[in-house]
C-alpha positions in Angstrom: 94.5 121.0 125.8 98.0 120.4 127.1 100.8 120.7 125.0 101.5 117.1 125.0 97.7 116.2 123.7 99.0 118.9 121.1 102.0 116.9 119.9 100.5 113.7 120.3 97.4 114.9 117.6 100.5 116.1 115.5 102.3 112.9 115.0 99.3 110.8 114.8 98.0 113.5 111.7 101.5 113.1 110.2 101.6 109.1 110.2 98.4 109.3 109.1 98.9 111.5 106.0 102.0 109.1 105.2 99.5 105.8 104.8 97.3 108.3 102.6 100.0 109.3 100.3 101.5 105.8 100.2 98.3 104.5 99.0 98.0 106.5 96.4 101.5 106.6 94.9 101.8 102.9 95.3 100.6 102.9 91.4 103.3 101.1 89.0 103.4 101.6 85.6 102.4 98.3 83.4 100.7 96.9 80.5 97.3 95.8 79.4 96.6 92.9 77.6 93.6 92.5 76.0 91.9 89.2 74.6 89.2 88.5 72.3 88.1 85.3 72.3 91.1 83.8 73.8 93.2 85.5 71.1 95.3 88.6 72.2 94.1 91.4 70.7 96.7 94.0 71.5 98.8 94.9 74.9 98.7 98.8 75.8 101.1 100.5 78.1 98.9 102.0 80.5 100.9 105.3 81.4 100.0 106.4 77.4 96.2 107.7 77.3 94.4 106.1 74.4 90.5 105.0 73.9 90.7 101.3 71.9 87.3 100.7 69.7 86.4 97.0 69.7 83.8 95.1 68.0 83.6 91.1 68.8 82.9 88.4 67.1 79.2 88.4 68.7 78.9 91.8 67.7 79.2 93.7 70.8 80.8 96.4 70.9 83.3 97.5 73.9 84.6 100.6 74.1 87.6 100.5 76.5 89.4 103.8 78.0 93.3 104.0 78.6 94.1 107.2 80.8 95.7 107.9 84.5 97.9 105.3 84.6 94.8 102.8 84.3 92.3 100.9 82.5 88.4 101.1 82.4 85.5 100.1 80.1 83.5 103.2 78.8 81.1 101.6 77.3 79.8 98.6 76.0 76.8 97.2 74.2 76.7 93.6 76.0 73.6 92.5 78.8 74.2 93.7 81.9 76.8 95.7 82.0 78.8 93.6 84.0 81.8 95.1 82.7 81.5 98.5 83.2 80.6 97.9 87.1 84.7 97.1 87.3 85.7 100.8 87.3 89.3 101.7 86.3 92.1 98.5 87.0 95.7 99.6 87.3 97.5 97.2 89.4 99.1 93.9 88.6 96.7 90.7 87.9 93.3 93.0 88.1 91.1 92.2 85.6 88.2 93.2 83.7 85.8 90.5 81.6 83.2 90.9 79.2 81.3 87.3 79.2 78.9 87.8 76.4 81.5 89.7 74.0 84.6 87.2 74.8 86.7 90.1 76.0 89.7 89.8 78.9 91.3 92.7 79.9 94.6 91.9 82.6 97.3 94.3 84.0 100.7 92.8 84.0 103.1 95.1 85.9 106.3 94.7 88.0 104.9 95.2 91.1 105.1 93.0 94.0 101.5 90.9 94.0 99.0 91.2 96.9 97.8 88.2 98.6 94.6 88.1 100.5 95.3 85.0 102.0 97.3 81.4 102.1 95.9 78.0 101.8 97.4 74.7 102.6 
């Protein structure tokens, strides 16, 4: 290898290790709101780890996990398992819904949103 091939692999390592590390500190802080049949049920901040217990009107029972700067269902007693299949939300207007037990979960932060794309 020449010593410009040497550089070259150098920068392109170095931009690439930016994009990684941007990715991953691109996380803002916000809050969780949590409905329960189309009543809020509480809003968490999600940069305080906590576990929140809640049984729905139906019954069900939804176990919901606060830590890492996000939001996940643990567990949850409802068909399917729809719910838990969303893994951990953290950015602004994710979401997480429980159908059979009534349950919303969105992130509200500051954060800029993303759009995928624009309609006319």
């Amino acid at each position: 290898m020449k010593k410009r091939d040497i550089i070259l692999i150098l920068i392109l390592i170095l931009i690439s290790s930016y994009g990684i590390f941007f990715s991953f500190s691109n996380r803002s802080e916000g809050d969780a709101y949590i409905y329960v049949s189309g009543q809020l049920y509480g809003t968490y901040d999600l940069s305080e780890d906590q576990s929140i217990h809640i049984v729905s009107p139906s019954g069900i029972i939804n176990d919901i996990e606060i830590s890492d700067n996000g939001i996940y269902m643990r567990n949850a007693t409802c068909p399917g398992k729809q719910c838990m299949q969303c893994g951990r939300i953290s950015r602004n207007n994710e979401s997480i819904c429980c159908a059979p037990a009534g349950l919303i979960i969105i992130v509200r932060s500051s954060e800029e949103p993303e759009y995928d794309a624009v309609t006319r």
